[in-house]
C-alpha positions, -999 to +999 in steps of 0.1 A: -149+381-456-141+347-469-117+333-495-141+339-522-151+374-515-112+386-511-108+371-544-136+389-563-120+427-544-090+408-557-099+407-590-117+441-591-088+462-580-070+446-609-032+448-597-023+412-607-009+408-641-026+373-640-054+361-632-072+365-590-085+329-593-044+318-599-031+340-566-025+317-536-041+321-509-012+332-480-032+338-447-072+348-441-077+370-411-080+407-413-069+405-447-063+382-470-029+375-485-022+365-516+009+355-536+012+358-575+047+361-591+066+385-577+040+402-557+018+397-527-012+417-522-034+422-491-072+431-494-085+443-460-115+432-442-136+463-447-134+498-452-125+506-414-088+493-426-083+518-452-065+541-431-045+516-415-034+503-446-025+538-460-002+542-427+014+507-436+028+517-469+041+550-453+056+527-427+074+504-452+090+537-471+102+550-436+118+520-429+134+513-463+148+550-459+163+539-424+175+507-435+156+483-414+155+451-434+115+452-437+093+439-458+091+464-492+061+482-505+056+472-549+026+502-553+027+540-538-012+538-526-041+518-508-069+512-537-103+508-525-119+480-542-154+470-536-155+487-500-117+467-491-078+482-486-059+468-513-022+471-506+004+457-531+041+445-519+075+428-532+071+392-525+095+383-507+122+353-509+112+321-497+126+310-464+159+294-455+145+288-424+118+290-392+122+326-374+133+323-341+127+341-309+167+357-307+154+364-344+129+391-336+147+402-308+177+413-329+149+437-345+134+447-320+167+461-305+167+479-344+134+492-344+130+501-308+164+524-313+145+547-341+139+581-339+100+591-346+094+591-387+088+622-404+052+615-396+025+611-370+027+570-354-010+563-333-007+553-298-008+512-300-047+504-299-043+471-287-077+473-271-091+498-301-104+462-321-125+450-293-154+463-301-156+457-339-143+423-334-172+415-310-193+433-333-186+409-363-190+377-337-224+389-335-248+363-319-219+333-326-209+339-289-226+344-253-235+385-245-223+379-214-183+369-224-191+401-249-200+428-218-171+408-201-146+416-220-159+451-223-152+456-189-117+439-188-112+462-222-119+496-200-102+485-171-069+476-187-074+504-212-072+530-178-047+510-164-023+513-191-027+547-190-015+551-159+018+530-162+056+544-161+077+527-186+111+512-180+122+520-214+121+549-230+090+554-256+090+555-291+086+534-324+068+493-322+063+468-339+030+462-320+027+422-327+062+410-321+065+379-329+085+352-349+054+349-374+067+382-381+099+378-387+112+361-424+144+340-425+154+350-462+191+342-475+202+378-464+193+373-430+155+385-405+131+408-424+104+422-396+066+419-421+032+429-412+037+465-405+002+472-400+006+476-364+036+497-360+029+528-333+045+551-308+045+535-275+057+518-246+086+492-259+075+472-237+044+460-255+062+443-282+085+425-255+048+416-236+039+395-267+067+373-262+061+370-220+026+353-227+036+332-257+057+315-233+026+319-206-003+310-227+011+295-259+031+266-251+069+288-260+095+270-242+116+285-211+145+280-235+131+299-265+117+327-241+152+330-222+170+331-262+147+362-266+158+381-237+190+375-239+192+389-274+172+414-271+191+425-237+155+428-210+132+406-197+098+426-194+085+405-169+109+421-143+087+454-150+061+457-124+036+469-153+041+440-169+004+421-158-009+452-170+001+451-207-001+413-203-040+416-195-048+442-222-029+416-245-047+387-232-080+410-238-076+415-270-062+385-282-097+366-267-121+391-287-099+386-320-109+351-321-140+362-313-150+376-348-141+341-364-166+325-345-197+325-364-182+308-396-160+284-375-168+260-346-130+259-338-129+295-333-155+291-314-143+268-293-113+286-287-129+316-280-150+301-251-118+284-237-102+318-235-129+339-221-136+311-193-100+308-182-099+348-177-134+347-163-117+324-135-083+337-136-064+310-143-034+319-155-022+285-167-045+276-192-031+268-227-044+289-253-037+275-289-033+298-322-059+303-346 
C-alpha cells in the first residue's frame, strides 16, 4: 500500500471532517498515519489487520479505565474501507521533547504491573508476520534468505516455547521502544497499541537489549533503561532466545518493503547475511 492508495481508503471511510488529500502523512508501514485537526487515523495494510485493529481500540479503552497514560481512542469501531482497518484516535499534543530510554521504562514498570483486561490478550506473535511479510517481498528478494528465515522462524518459535521466565507473565507492550513513547507537557504516553499481548515481560525489555546490540543505542542510554525500569534482561539465560526470534522478525519486516524500495532492499540483504554468518556485531539501521 502506498501513500496514494491509504489516501483513497482514507477518503472512502469518510471520518475526516476535511478533506483526505489535506491529512498529513505521519508514518507509512503497516498502516498509514495520518494527522488532520484533532484527530489521527490509521488505515491498515489489508484486511488481515482488521482484527488486530479491533483488539487495539479495546486496548486503548482498558487502559484509559486503568489509567495508564496511553494514547486515547476518538471512534468506538474499526471501519472496513476498501478491504483496509480504519481506526480513528485523539491526536495527541505535540512534543516537549525526544522519548527517552528511562522514559519507556517508567511504563513498562506500569504496564508490566496490570492485571489481565476483562478480555482475552493473544500470545505475542512476534514470529506470526513472517510469513505474510515474505509473502508481500515476493520475488524483490533471494528464496533462499526466504526458506532461511523460515527455518530460523520455527526454530526460535519452539524455542521460545520452551523458555521459563524470570518475571512473572502477563500484559506487553510488545514493541517497547522510545518511538513508542510521546513526551507531551503532562509527561510519557506509551502509543501504538497494536501489539499489546499476554506474555513473557521479558520481550518488551529484549527490544531494548538489541537496540543497544544492533542499532547503534548507547551503553549509557541502555544502562538509563535498566536502571529505571529495575532488570537488565540480558542477565536472563533465555535472553538469546527472544533476542533471535526478535532479530527474525525484525529481518523479514523489512523484507516486505523491498520490492518498492532499493533501500529496503538493501537493508534487508545486510540483515539476513549477518545472521546467515552469525555475526553478532553488525549494525543494522532503522527503516
Amino acid at each position: 500500500m502506498d501513500e496514494a492508495r491509504a489516501r483513497d481508503v482514507l477518503a472512502a471511510a469518510g471520518v475526516l471532517p476535511g478533506r483526505a488529500r489535506d491529512a498529513r502523512l505521519l508514518a507509512l508501514g503497516e498502516n498509514a498515519v495520518f494527522a488532520a485537526g484533532d484527530l489521527v487515523v490509521k488505515v491498515g495494510r489489508d484486511a488481515e489487520l482488521l482484527e488486530r485493529a479491533r483488539r487495539e481500540l479495546a486496548i486503548a479503552v482498558w487502559l484509559a479505565e486503568e489509567g495508564v497514560p496511553a494514547v486515547r481512542a476518538a471512534g468506538p469501531e474499526a471501519l472496513l474501507a476498501d478491504g483496509h482497518p480504519v481506526t480513528v484516535w485523539h491526536r495527541l499534543p505535540d512534543p516537549v521533547r525526544p522519548a527517552e530510554p528511562r522514559d519507556l521504562a517508567a511504563l513498562l514498570r506500569v504496564v508490566h504491573a496490570l492485571p489481565a483486561p476483562p478480555f482475552a490478550l493473544p500470545p505475542r506473535a512476534l514470529l506470526g508476520g513472517v510469513e505474510r511479510w515474505l509473502r508481500l517481498a515476493g520475488d524483490a528478494v533471494d528464496p533462499a534468505d526466504a526458506a532461511f528465515l523460515r527455518d530460523r522462524r520455527d526454530g526460535f518459535a519452539s524455542a521460545a516455547a520452551a523458555l521459563t521466565p524470570r518475571l512473572a507473565p502477563g500484559p506487553i507492550h510488545g514493541d517497547a521502544l522510545p518511538r513508542n513513547v510521546h513526551i507531551g507537557p503532562d509527561g510519557p504516553v506509551l502509543v501504538d497499541l497494536e501489539t499489546f499481548s499476554a506474555d513473557l515481560r521479558e520481550h518488551d525489555l529484549v527490544v531494548m537489549a538489541l537496540s543497544r546490540d544492533r542499532y547503534g543505542l548507547a551503553a549509557e542510554a541502555y544502562d538509563s533503561f535498566t536502571d529505571a525500569y529495575g532488570w537488565d534482561v540480558r542477565e536472563w539465560d533465555g535472553c538469546s532466545v527472544l533476542r533471535g526470534a526478535r532479530e527474525t522478525a525484525s529481518c523479514a519486516w523489512v523484507a516486505q518493503h523491498a520490492p518498492n524500495s532499493p533501500a529496503a532492499r538493501a537493508e534487508f540483504e545486510r540483515r539476513v547475511a549477518s545472521l546467515r554468518d552469525g555475526d553478532e556485531t553488525v549494525r543494522w539501521y532503522p527503516f
